[in-house]
C-alpha positions as a Markdown table, in Angstrom:
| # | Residue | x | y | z |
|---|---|---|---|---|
| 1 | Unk | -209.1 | -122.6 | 78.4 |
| 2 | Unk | -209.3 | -121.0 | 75.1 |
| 3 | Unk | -209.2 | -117.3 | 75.0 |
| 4 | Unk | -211.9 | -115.9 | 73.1 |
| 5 | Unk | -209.6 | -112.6 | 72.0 |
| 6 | Unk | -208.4 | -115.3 | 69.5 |
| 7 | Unk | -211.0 | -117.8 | 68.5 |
| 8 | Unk | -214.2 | -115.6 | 68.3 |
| 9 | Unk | -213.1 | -113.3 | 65.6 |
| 10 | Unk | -212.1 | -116.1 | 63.7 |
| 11 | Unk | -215.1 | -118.3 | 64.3 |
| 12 | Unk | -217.0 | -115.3 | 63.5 |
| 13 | Unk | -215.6 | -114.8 | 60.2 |
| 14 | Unk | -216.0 | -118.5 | 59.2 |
| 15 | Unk | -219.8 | -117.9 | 60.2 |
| 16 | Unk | -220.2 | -115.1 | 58.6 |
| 17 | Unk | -219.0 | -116.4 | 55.2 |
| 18 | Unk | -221.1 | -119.3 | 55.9 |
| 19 | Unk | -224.0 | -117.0 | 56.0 |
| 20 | Unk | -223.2 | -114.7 | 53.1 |
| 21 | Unk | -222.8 | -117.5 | 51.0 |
| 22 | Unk | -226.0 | -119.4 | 52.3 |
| 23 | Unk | -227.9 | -116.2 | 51.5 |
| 24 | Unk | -226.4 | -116.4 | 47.9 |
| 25 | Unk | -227.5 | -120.1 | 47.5 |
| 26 | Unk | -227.2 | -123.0 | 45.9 |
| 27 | Unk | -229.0 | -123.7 | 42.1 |
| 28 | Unk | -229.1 | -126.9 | 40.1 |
| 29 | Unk | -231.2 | -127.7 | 36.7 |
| 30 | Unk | -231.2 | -130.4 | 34.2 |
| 31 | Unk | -233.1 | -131.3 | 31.1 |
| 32 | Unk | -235.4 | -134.3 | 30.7 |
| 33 | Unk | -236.3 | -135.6 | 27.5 |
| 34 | Unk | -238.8 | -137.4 | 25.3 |
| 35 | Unk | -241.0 | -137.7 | 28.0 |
| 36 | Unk | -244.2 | -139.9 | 27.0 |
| 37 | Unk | -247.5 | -137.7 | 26.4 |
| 38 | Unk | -250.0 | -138.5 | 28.3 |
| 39 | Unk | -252.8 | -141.0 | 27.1 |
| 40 | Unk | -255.9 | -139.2 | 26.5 |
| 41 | Unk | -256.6 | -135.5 | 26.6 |
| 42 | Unk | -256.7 | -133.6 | 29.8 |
| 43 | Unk | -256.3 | -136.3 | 32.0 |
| 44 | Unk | -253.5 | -136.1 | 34.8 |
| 45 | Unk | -250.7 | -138.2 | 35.4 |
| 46 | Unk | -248.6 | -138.3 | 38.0 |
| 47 | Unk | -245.2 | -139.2 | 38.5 |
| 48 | Unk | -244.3 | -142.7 | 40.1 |
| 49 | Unk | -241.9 | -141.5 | 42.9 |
| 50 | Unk | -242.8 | -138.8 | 44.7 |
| 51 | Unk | -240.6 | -135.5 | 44.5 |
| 52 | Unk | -237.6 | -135.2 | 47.2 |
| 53 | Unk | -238.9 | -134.0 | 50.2 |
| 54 | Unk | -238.0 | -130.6 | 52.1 |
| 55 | Unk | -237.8 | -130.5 | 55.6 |
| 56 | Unk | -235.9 | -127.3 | 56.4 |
| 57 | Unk | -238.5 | -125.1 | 55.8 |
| 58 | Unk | -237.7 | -122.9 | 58.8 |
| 59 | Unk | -234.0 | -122.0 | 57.5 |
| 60 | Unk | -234.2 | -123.0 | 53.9 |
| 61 | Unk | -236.3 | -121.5 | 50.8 |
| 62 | Unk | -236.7 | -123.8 | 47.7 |
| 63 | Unk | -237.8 | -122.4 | 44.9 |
| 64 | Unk | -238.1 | -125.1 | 42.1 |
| 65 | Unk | -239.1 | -123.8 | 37.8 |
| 66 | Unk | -240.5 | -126.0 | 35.4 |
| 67 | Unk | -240.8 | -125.4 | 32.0 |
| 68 | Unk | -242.1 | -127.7 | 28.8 |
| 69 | Unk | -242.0 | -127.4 | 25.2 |
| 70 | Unk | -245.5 | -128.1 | 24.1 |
| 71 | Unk | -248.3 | -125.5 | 24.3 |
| 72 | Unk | -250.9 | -128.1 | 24.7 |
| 73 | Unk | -249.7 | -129.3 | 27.8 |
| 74 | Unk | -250.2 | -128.3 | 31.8 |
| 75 | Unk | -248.2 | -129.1 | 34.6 |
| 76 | Unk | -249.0 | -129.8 | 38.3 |
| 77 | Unk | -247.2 | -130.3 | 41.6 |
| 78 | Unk | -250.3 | -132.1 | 44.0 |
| 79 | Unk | -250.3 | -133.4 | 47.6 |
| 80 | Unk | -250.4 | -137.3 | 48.6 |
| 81 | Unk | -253.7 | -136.8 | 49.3 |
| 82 | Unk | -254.8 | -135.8 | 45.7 |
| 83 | Unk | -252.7 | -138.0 | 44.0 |
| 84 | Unk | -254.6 | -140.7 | 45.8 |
| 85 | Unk | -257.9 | -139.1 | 44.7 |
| 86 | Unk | -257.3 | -139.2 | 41.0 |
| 87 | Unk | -255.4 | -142.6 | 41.7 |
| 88 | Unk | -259.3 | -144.1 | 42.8 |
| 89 | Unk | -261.2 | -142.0 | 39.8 |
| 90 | Unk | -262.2 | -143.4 | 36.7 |
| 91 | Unk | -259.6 | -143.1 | 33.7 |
| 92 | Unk | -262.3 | -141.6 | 31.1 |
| 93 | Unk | -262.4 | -138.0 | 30.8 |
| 94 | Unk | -266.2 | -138.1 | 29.9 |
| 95 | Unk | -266.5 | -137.7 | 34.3 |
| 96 | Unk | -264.4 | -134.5 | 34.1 |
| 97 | Unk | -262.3 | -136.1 | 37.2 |
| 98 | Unk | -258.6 | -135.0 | 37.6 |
| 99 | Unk | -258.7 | -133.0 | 34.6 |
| 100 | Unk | -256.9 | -129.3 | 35.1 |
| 101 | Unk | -260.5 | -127.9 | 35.8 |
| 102 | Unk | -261.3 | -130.3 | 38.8 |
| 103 | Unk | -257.5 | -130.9 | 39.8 |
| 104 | Unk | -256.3 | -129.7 | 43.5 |
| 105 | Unk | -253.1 | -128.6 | 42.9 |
| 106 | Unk | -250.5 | -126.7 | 45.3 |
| 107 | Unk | -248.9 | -125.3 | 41.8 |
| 108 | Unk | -250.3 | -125.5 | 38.3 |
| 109 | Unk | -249.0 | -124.3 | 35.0 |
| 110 | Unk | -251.5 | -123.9 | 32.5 |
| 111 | Unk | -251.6 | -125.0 | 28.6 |
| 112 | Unk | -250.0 | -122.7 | 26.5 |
| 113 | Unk | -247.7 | -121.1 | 29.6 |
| 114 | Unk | -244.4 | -123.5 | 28.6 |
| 115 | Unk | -242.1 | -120.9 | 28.0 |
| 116 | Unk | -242.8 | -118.9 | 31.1 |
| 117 | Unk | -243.3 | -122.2 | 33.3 |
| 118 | Unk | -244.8 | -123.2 | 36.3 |
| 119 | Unk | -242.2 | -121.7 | 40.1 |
| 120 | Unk | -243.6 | -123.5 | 42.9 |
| 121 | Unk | -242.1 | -122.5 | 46.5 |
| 122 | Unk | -241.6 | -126.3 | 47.9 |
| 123 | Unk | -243.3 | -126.4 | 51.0 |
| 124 | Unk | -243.4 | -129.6 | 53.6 |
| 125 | Unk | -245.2 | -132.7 | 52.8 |
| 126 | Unk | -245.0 | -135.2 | 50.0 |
| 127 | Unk | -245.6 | -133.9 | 46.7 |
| 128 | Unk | -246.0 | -135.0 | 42.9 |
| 129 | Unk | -245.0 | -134.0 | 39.5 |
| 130 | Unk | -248.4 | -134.2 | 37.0 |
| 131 | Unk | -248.6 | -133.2 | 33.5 |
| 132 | Unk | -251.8 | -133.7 | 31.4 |
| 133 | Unk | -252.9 | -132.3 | 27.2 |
| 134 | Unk | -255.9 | -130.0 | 26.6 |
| 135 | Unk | -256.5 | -132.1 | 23.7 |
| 136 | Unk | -255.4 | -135.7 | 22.6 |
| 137 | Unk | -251.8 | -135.8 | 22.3 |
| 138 | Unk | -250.4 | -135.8 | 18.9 |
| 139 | Unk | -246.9 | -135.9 | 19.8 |
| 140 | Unk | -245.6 | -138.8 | 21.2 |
| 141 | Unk | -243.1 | -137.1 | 23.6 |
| 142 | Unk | -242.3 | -134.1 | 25.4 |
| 143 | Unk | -239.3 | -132.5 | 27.2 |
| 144 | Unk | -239.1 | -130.4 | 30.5 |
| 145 | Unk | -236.5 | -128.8 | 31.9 |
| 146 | Unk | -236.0 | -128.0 | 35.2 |
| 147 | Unk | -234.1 | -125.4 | 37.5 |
| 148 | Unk | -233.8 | -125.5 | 41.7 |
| 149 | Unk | -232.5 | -122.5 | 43.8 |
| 150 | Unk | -231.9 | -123.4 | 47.9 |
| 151 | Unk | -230.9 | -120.2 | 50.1 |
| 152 | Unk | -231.0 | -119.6 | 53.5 |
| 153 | Unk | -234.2 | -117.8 | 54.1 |
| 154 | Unk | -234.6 | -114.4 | 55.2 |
| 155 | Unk | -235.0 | -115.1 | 59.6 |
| 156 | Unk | -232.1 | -118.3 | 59.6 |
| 157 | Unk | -229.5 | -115.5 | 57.8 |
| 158 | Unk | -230.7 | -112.8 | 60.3 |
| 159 | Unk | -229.9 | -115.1 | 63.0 |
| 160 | Unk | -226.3 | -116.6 | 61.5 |
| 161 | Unk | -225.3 | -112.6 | 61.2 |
| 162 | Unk | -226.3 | -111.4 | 64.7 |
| 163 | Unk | -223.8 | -114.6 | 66.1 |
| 164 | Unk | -221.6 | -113.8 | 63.8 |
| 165 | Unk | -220.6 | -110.7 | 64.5 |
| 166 | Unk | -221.6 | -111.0 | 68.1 |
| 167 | Unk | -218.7 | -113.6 | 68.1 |
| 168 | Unk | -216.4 | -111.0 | 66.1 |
| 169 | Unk | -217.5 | -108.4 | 68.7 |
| 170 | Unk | -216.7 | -110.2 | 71.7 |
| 171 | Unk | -213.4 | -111.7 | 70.7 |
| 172 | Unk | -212.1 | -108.2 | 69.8 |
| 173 | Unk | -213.4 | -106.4 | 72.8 |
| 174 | Unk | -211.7 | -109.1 | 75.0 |
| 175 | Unk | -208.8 | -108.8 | 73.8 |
| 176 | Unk | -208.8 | -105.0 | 73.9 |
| 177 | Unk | -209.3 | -105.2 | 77.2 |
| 178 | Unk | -206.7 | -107.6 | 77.3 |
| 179 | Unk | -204.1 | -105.2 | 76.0 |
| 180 | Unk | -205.5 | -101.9 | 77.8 |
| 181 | Unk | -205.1 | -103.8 | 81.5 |
């Protein structure tokens, strides 16, 4: 049997690394570019894949930042269920249907709030990106640029410390008893 005098400390400074660095996190971002404008002023549209989905809420915070280059423009992040909505409304914005007054978004930039951007806190479920114009587009394209930043979330790096040094804890009092006997 492995004594734990020799493999706790050490499997309790690998976890503990883990942690710290888990804590730090983990942060991605790209650019996209010349992104069509949408077709007719304030109308929604949604992306045609869904965004990735996140499952580990319980250990992991996402925090995901969008921001555009237009001032004219508003973003959205919206459930399944509302995407479906504005799938079944009619397209003409004379109804005032999926426009940014009437959408149901989890997370909304407005028009005008590009540079600051829109931070949405991914939660579970299936989710899309939507982007719409206060006013007929005149600009044929638009770009967006994105940032995500993973971490371990405050309880799951609680957790992974307590082991940890539990592990560290035991291991070295074992083997000072070890030696003192």
């Amino acid at each position: 049997m492995v004594q734990m005098a020799r493999v706790g400390p050490a499997l309790g400074g690998v976890l503990l690394l883990l942690t710290l660095l888990g804590a730090v996190g983990w942060s991605s971002a790209g650019v996209m570019e010349d992104i069509p404008a949408p077709p007719s002023a304030d109308r929604v549209v949604f992306a045609d894949e869904p965004l990735p989905e996140h499952r580990w809420t319980g250990l992991i915070t996402v925090e995901a930042t969008v921001r555009w280059d237009r001032e004219d423009v508003w973003v959205a992040i919206a459930d399944e269920a509302e995407v479906e909505r504005c799938a079944n409304e009619p397209v003409s914005s004379f109804f005032q249907r999926c426009v940014s007054t009437d959408l149901n978004a989890v997370a909304m930039g407005e028009a005008g709030t590009g540079d600051e951007g829109l931070t949405w806190v991914v939660r579970p479920g299936v989710h899309y990106a939507g982007y719409g114009t206060i006013e007929a587009p005149q600009d044929l394209t638009m770009d967006i640029e994105w940032e995500v930043h993973a971490r371990l979330n405050g309880a799951a790096t609680a957790m992974l410390l307590v082991i940890s040094v539990g592990l560290i804890a035991v291991g070295v009092l074992e083997r000072y008893h070890s030696t003192s006997s």
